[in-house]
TIPADREN-268886 format. One record per atom (N, C-alpha, C): residue number from 1; x, y, z. Coordinates in steps of 0.02 Angstrom, whole numbers. Last residue first. Layout:
# residues N
> NUM, X, Y, Z $
...
# end
This chain:
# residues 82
> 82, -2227, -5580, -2048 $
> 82, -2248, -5585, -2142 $
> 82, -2290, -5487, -2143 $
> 81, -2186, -5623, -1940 $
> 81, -2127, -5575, -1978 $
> 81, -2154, -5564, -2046 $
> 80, -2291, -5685, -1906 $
> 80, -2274, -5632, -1861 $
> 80, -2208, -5583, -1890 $
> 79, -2305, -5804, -1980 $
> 79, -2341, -5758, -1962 $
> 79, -2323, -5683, -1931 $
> 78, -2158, -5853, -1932 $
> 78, -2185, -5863, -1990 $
> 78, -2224, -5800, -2025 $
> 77, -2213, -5891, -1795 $
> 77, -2165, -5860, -1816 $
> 77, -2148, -5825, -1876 $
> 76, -2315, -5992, -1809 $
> 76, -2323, -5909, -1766 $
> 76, -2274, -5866, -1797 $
> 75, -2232, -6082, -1876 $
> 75, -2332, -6064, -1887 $
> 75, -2320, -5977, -1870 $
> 74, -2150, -6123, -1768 $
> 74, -2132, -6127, -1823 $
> 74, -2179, -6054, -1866 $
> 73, -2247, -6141, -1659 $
> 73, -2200, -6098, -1655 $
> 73, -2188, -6074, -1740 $
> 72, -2300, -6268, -1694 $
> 72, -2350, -6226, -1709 $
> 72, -2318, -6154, -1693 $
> 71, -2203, -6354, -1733 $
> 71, -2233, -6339, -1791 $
> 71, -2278, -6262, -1776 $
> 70, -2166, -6356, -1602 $
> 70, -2121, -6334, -1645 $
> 70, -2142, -6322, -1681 $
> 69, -2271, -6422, -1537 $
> 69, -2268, -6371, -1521 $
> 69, -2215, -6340, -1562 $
> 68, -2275, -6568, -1602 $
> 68, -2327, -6522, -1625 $
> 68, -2330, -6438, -1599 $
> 67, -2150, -6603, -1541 $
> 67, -2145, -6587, -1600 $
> 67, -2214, -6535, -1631 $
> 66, -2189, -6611, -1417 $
> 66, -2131, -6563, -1432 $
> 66, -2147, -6538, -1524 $
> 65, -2284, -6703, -1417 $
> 65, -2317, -6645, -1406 $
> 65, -2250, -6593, -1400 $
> 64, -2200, -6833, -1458 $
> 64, -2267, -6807, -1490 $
> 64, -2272, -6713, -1483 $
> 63, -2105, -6811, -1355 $
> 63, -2100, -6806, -1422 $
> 63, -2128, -6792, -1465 $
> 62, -2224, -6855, -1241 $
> 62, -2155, -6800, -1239 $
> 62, -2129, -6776, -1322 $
> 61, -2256, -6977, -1285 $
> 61, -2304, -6903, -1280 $
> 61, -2266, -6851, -1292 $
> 60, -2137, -7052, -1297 $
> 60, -2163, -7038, -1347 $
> 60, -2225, -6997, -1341 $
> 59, -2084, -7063, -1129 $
> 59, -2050, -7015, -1207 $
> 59, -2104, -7003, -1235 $
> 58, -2145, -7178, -1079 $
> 58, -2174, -7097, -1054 $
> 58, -2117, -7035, -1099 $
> 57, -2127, -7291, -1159 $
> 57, -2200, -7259, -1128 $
> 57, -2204, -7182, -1142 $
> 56, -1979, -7283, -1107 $
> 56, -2015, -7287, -1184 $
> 56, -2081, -7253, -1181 $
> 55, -1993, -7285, -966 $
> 55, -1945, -7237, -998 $
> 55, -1983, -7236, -1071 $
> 54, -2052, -7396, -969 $
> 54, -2095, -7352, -926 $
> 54, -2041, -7302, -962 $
> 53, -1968, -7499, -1046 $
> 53, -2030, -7504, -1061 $
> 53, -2080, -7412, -1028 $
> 52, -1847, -7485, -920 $
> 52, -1855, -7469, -989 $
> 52, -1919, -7457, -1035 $
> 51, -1910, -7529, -831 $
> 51, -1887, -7473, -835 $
> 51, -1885, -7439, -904 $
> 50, -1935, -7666, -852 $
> 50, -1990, -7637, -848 $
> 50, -1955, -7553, -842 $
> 49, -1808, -7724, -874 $
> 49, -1848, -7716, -907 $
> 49, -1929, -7684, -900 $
> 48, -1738, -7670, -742 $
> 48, -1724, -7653, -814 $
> 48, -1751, -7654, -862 $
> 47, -1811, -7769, -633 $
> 47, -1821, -7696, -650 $
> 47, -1783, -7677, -717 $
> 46, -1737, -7879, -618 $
> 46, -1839, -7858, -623 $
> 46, -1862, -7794, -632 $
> 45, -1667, -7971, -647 $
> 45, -1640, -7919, -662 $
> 45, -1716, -7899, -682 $
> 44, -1646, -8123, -618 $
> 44, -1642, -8086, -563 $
> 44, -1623, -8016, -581 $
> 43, -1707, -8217, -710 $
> 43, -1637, -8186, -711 $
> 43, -1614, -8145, -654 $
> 42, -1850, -8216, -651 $
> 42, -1805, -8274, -646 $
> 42, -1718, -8264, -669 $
> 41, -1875, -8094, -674 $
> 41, -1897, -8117, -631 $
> 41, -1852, -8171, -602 $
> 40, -1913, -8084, -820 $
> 40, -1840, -8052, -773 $
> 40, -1826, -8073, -701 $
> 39, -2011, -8144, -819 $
> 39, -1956, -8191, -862 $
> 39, -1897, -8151, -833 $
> 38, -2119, -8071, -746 $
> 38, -2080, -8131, -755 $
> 38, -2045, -8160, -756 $
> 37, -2111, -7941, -811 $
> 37, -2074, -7959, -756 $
> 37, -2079, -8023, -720 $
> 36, -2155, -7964, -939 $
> 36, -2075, -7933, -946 $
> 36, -2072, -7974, -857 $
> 35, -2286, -7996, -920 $
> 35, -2229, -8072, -940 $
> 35, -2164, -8026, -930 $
> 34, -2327, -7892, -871 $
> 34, -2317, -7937, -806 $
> 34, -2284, -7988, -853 $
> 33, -2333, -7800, -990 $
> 33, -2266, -7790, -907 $
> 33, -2296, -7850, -863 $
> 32, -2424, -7879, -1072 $
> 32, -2353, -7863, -1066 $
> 32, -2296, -7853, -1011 $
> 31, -2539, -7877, -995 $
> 31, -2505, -7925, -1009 $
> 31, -2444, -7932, -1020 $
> 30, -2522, -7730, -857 $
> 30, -2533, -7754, -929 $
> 30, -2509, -7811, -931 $
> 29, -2614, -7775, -700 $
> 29, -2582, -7765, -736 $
> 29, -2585, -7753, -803 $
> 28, -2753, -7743, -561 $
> 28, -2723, -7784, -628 $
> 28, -2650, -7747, -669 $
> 27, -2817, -7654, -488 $
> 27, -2753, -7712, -464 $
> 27, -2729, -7754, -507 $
> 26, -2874, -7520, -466 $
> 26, -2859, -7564, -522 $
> 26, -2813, -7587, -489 $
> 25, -2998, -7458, -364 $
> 25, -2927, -7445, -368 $
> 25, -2912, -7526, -421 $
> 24, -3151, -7388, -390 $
> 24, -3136, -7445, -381 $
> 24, -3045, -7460, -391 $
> 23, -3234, -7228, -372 $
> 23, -3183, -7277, -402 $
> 23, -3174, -7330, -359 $
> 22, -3313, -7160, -290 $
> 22, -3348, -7239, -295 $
> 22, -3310, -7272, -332 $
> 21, -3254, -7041, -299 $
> 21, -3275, -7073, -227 $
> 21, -3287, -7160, -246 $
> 20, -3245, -6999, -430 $
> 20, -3188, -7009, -377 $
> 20, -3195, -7044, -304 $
> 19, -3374, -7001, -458 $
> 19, -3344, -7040, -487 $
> 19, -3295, -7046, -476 $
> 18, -3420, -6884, -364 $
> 18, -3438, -6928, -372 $
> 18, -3424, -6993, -406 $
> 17, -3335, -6782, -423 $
> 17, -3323, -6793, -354 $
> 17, -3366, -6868, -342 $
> 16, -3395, -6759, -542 $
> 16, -3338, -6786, -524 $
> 16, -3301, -6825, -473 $
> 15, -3526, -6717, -505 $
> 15, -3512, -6780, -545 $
> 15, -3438, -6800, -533 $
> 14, -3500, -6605, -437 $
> 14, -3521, -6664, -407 $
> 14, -3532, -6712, -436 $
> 13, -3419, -6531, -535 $
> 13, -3383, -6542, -486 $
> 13, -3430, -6610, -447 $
> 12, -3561, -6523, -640 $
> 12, -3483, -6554, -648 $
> 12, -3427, -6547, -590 $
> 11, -3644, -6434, -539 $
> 11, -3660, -6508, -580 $
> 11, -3594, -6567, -608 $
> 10, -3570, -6322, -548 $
> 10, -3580, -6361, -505 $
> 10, -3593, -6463, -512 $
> 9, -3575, -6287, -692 $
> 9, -3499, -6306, -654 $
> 9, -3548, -6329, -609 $
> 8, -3695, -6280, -712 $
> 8, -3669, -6328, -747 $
> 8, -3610, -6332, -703 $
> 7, -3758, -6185, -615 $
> 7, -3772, -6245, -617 $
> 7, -3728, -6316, -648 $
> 6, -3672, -6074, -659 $
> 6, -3663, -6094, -578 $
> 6, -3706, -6166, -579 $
> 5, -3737, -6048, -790 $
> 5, -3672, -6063, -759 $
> 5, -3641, -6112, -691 $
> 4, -3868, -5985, -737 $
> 4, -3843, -6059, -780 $
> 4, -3765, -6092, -773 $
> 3, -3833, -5895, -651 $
> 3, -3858, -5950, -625 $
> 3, -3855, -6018, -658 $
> 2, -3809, -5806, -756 $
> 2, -3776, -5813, -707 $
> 2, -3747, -5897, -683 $
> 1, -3920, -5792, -838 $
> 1, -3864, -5825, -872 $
> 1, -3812, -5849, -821 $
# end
């Protein structure tokens, strides 16, 4: 059973390691953030709007996964005085 083990993790570190090696680095953009920085582009204010957008972005996980951790506190809590 050992050995099975030791195969599958192995097997999955050199797959990995293997699909980390032969990545290809992305040089493209979203359609979106390249018209935001565009059109800011020419106002001369190239960052506010993409700040903003990357501030927006990176909240709504944050929020997401606050809130599903409140519910599941909420849950425990609940539980634990019944």
């Amino acid at each position: 059973m050992n050995a099975k083990i030791f195969c599958k993790r192995t097997s999955a570190f050199l797959l990995a390691f293997v699909l980390l090696a032969v990545a290809v680095p992305a040089d493209a953009q979203c359609v979106m953030c390249k018209a935001v920085a565009e059109d800011s582009a020419a106002d001369g204010g190239l960052g506010a709007g993409l700040n903003k957008g990357i501030l927006y972005l990176m909240a709504v996980p944050y929020i997401l996964l606050s809130a599903l951790f409140f519910v599941i506190y909420r849950k425990w809590k609940d539980d634990s005085t019944s």
